[in-house]
MDAnalysis code that builds the backbone (N, CA, C; Angstrom):
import MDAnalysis as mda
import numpy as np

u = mda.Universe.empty(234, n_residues=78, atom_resindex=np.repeat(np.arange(78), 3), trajectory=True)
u.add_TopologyAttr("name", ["N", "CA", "C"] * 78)
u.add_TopologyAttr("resid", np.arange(1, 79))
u.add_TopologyAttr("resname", ["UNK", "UNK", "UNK", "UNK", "UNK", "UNK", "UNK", "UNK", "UNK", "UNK", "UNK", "UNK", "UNK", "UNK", "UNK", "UNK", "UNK", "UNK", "UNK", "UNK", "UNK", "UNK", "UNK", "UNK", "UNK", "UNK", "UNK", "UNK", "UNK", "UNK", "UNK", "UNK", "UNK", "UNK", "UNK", "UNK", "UNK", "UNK", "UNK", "UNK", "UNK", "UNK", "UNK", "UNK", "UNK", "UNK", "UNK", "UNK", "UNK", "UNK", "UNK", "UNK", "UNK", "UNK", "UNK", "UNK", "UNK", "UNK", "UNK", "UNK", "UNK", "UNK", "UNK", "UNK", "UNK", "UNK", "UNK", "UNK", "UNK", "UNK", "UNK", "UNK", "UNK", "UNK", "UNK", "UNK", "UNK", "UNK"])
u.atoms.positions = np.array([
    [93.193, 162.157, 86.247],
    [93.901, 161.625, 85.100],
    [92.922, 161.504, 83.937],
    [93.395, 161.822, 83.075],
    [92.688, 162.033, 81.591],
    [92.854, 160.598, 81.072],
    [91.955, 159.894, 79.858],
    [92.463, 158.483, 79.164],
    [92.118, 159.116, 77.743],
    [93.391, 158.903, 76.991],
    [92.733, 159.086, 75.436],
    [92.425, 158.257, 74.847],
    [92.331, 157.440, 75.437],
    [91.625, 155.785, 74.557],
    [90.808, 155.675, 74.979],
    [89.917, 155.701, 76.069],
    [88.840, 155.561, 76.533],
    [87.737, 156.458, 76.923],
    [86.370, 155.905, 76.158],
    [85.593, 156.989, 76.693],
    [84.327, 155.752, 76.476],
    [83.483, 156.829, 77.394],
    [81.560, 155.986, 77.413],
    [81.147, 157.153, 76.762],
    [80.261, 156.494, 75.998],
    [78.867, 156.636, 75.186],
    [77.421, 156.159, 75.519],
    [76.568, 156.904, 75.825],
    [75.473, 156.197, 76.258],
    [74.603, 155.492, 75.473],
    [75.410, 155.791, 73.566],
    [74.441, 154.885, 72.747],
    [75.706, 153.624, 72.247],
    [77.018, 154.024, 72.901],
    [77.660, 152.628, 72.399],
    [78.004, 151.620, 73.926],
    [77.010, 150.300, 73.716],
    [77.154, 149.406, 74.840],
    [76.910, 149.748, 76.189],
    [75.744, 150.884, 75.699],
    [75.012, 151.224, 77.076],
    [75.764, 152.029, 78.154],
    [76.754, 152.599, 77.445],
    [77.633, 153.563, 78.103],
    [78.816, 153.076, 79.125],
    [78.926, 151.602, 78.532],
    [79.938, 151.285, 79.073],
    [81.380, 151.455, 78.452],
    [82.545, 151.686, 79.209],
    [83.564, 152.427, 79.003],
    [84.224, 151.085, 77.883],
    [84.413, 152.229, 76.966],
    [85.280, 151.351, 75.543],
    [86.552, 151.850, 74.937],
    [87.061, 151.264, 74.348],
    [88.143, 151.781, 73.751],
    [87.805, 152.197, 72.305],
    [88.121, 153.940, 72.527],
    [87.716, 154.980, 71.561],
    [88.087, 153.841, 70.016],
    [86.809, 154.467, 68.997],
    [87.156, 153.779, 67.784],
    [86.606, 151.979, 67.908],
    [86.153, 151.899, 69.117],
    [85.649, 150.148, 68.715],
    [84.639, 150.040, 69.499],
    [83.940, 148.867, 69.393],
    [82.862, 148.597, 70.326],
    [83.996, 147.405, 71.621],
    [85.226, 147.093, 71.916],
    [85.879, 146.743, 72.857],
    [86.032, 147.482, 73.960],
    [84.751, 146.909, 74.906],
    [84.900, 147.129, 76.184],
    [85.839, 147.208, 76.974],
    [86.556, 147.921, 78.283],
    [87.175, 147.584, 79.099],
    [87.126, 146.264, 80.043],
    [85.986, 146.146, 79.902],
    [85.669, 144.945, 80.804],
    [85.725, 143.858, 79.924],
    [85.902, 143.588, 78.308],
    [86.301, 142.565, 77.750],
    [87.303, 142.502, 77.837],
    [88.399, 143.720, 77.482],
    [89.884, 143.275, 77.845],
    [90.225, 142.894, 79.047],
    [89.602, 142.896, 80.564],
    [89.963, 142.629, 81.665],
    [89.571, 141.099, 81.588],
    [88.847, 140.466, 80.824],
    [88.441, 139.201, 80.748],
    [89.217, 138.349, 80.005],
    [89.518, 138.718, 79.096],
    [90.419, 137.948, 78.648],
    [92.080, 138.455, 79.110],
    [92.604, 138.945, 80.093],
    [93.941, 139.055, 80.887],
    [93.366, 137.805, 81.693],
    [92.150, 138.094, 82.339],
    [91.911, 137.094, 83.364],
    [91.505, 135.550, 82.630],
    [91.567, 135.172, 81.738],
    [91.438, 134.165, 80.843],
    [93.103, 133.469, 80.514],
    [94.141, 134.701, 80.687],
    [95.477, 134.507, 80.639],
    [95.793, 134.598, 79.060],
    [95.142, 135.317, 78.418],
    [95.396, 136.400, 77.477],
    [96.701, 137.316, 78.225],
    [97.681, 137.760, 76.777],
    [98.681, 139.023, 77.182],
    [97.936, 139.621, 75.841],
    [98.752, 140.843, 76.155],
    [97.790, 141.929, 75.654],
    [98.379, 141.758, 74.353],
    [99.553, 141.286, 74.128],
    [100.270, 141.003, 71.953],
    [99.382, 139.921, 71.925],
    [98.383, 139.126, 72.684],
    [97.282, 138.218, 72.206],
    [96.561, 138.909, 72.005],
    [95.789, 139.963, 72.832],
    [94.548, 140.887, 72.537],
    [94.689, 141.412, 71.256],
    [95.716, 142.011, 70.950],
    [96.352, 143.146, 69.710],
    [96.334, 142.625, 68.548],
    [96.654, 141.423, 68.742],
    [96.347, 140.050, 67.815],
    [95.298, 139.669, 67.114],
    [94.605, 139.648, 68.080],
    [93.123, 138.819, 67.676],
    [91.928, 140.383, 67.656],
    [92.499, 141.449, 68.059],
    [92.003, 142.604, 67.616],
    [92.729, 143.662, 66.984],
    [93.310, 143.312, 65.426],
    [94.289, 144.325, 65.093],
    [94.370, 145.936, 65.249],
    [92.578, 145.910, 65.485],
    [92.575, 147.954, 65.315],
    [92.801, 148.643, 66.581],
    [93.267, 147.670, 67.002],
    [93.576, 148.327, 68.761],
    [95.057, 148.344, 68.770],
    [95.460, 149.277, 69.715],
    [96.746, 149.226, 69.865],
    [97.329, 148.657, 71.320],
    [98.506, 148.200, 71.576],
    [99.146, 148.053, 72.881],
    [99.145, 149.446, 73.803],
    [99.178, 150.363, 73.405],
    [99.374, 151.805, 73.913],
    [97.372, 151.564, 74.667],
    [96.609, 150.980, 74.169],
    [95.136, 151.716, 74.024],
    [95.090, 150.190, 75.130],
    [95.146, 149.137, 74.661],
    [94.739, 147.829, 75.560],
    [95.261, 148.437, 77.131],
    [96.879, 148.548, 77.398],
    [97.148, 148.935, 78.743],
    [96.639, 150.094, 79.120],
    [95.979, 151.001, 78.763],
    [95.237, 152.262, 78.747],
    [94.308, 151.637, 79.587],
    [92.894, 150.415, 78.997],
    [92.182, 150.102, 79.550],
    [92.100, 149.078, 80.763],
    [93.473, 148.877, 81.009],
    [93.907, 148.029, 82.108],
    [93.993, 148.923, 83.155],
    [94.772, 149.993, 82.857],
    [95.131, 151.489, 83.354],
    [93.730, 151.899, 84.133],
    [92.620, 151.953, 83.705],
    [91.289, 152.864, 83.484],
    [90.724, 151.683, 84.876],
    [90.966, 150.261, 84.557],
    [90.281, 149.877, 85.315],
    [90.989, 149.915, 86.705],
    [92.160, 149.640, 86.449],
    [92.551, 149.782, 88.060],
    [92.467, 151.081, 88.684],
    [92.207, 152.377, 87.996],
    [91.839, 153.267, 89.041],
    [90.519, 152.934, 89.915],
    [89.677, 152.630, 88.632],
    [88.484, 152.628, 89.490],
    [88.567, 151.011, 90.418],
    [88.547, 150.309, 90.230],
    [88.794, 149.520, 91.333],
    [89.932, 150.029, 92.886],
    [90.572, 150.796, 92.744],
    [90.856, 151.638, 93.915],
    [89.839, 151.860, 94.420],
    [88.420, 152.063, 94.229],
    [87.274, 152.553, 94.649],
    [86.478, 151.190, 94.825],
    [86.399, 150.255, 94.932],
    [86.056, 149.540, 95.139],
    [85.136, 149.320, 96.302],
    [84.021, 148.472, 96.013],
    [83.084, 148.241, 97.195],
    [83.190, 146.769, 97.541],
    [83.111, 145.753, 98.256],
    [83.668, 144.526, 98.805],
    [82.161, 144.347, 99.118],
    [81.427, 143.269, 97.983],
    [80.262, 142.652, 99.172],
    [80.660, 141.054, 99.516],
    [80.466, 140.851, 100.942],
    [80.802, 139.747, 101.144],
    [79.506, 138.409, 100.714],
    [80.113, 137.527, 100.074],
    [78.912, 136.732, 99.051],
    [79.071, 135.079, 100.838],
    [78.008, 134.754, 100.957],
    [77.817, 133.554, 102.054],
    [77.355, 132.745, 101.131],
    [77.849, 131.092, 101.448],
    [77.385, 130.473, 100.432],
    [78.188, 128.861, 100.649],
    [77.592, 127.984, 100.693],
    [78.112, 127.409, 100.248],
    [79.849, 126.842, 99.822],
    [81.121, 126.139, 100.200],
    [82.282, 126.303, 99.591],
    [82.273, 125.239, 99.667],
    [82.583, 125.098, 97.717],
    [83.195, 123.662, 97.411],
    [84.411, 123.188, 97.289],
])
C-alpha cells in the first residue's frame, strides 16, 4: 500500500515518518488520539493538515504495528 501523505526524510525529524508538507509526525498524531484528541481536534489546532492526511497517518501506523514486536517489561505493579 502506497500513503500520499506520508513520507520520511532523513533531514526532516531524523527520518521519522511525517505528514508530507509539515514537520507533524505520525507518532504525534498517535499521541494526541491517545490523549483523547479526535482528529476535527487535530485539524483544528493544526489547520494545514487535512482529515483525509491525519487518518492517513493513523492508517500508516496501524500497518506497521501489525508487525509488531512485544517486549515483555518486569517490574514492579502499582
Amino acid at each position: 500500500m502506497t500513503f500520499k501523505h506520508i513520507i520520511s526524510d532523513p533531514d526532516i525529524l531524523h527520518g521519522k515518518p511525517i505528514i508530507k508538507g509539515s514537520r507533524i509526525s505520525v507518532q504525534l498524531i498517535l499521541e494526541w488520539i491517545a490523549s483523547g484528541a479526535s482528529i476535527s481536534d487535530i485539524v483544528v489546532e493544526f489547520p494545514h493538515l487535512s482529515v483525509e492526511s491525519v487518518r492517513e497517518a493513523v492508517l500508516y501506523a496501524s500497518r506497521f504495528a501489525d508487525h509488531e514486536i512485544l517486549i515483555e517489561v518486569k517490574g514492579q505493579v502499582a
